[in-house]
C-alpha positions, 0 to 999 in steps of 0.5 A: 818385662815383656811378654808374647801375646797372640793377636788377630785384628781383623774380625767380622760381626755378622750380627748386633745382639738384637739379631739386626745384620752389620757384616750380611755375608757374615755367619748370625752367630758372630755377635760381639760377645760370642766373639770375645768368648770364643776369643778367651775361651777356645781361641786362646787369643790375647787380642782382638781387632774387632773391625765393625764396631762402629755400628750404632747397634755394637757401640750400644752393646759395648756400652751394655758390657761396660756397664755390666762389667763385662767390659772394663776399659783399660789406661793404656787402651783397649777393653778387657773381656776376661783373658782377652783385650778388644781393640775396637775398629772399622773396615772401611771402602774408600774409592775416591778420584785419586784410586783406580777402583775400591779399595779397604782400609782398616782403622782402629782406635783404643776406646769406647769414646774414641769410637763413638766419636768417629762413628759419628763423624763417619755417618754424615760421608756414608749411606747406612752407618748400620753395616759393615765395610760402607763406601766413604764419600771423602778421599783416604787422605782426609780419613788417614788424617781423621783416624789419627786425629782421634789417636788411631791407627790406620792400616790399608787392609789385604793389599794385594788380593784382587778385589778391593785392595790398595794393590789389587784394584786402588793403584796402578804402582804405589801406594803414595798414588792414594795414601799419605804413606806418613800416616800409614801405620802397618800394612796388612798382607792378606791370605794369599801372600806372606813376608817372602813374596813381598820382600822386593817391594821397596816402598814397603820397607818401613813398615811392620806387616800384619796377617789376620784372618778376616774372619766371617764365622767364629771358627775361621778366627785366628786362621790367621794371626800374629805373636806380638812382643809387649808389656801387656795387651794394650792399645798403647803397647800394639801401636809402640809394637807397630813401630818396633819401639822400645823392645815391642814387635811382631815376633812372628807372622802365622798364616796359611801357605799363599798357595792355598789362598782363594786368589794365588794363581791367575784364573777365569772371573767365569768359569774359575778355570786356572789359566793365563790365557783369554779367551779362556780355553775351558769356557772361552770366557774373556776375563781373568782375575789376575793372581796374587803372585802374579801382581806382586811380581808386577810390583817388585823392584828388587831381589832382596829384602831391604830390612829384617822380617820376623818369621812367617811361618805357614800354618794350617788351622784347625778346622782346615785339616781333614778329620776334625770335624765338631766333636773332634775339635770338641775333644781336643778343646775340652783336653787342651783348653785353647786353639793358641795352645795347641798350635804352640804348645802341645805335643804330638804324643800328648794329641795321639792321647786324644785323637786317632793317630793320623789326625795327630799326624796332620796337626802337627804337619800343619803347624809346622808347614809340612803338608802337600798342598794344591793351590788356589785360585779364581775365588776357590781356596786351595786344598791341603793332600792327605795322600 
């Protein structure tokens, strides 16, 4: 029988629990296990990619939870920490001779071992194996072929955003110019674009489209994330929904409207002025970080989806929404239990029980796509509009 989870693949470690720095941009407080907890406990979230697991400092920690028991590695793949399964992965930058500029993949892999076995292989082609997202001395290919040769799954990671993406800096038209597009497993999207506005870029028909949150502190987890359609939380069940086998699949895309991601428009790289024109006219600065919608129309080749597409529905996170401040968020955790479920499951009358009206009001306009927005650009995130 299948069942909906509730998956985000894409979270930071700031910190290893002996407080050494793995993601330095990273908040202190996002360990591994406050992440599992926050997960589990607040989040609500069935899955989690966990992408820095490769430093030698979180391996040793997994090892301590396995053995305590806190871990418990499942036979389908995966590591199960009380409600929530930890897919254990990296970031990766990879710049090779065949990119025009550095570009992230993602790669993940269902278990301890397997892990272990690629971090160690991973540390002969990098300068510190300690840190996050570190540049590869081989091409993307050889790394495809090697995440796969230990049963991963391979991901190029925000592809369109303007820094460091396949789209944004790697190719000049497709992805074949750098990847072998056979060993691609899912593309993911990045905050400043969703399923409608890529729909025209043939070359990516075939594949399954994920949206996670890149997060880099515990509250921006699940800002962005995916229902996915499995027998159970598994790493097995996540590759066969990846390829829409046997009934598995992405049910439904949530994340922010792209008109509120940090890169939507085109923008002045100096002053961060909204403008298409350079020299720029607000600080005569003479470069551009060329917006998101702007690139993907560059690359689109047609004007219809070629395949079906779930749903990508436009959500606000919590902490996004004006008002909800810590004790809010407090309150509403200790009435509702998870994120998950007040997002999905409670009602508007159930939130004005616990919060003051307007602030029930702006949930479930959030959650429902329904506030104004102003968009974002050149490295600032656009707001939401209460007025």
């Amino acid at each position: 029988m299948l069942s909906d989870f509730y998956a985000d693949l894409h979270i930071h470690i700031g910190r290893t629990w002996k407080g050494k720095p793995v993601k330095i941009t990273g908040s202190k407080s996002l360990t591994l296990e406050s992440i599992l907890h926050t997960a589990t406990m607040k989040k609500g979230l069935d899955i989690v990619g966990v992408i820095d697991c490769h430093s030698p400092e979180v391996l040793e920690e997994m090892a301590a939870l396995l053995k305590e028991n806190k871990l418990v590695e499942l036979v389908g793949g995966g590591l199960r920490y009380r409600d929530t399964t930890l897919i254990p992965g990296v970031e990766i930058e990879v710049n090779d001779e065949n990119c025009l500029g550095p570009l992230h993949v993602l790669a993940y892999f269902s278990s301890w071992q397997s892990m272990r076995e690629f971090s160690i292989w991973m540390q002969h082609y990098v300068t510190n194996i300690n840190l996050s997202t570190q540049r590869i001395a081989c091409d993307v290919v050889t790394l495809q072929h090697k995440v796969h040769a230990l049963n991963g799954i391979f991901i190029p990671a925000h592809v369109f955003t303007p820094f460091k993406s396949a789209y944004g800096k790697g190719v000049n038209e497709s992805l074949a110019e750098v990847f072998d597009m056979d060993q691609i497993d899912a593309i993911e999207l990045g905050l400043s674009s969703d399923t409608d506005m890529v729909k025209g870029i043939s070359e990516l028909t075939k594949y399954t489209f994920v949206t996670n949150s890149d997060a880099h502190s515990l509250g921006k987890m699940a800002r962005e994330y995916q229902k996915i359609r499995m027998k159970e939380p598994t790493f097995d069940e996540l590759r066969k929904a990846l390829k829409e086998e046997d009934g598995r699949e992405i049910v439904a895309n949530y994340g922010l409207n792209p008109l509120l991601g940090k890169y939507h428009e085109t923008a002045c790289a100096d002053c961060g002025y909204r403008t298409t024109e350079a020299p720029c006219t607000n600080c005569g600065g003479k470069h551009l970080v060329k917006g998101v919608a702007v690139r993907i129309k560059e690359l689109t080749d047609t004007d219809q989806s070629l395949r079906y597409r779930p749903p990508y529905i436009h959500q606000i996170p919590l902490d996004f929404i004006p008002g909800i401040g810590k004790k809010t968020m407090e309150k509403l955790l200790s009435s509702f239990g998870t994120e998950m479920y007040i997002l999905h499951e409670v009602t508007k009358e159930d939130l004005e029980k616990v919060v003051p009206t307007k602030i029930a009001e702006l949930i479930d306009k959030g959650r429902n796509g329904l506030l104004s927005l102003s968009v974002g650009g050149g490295g600032e995130y656009g707001k939401i509009k209460t007025e």
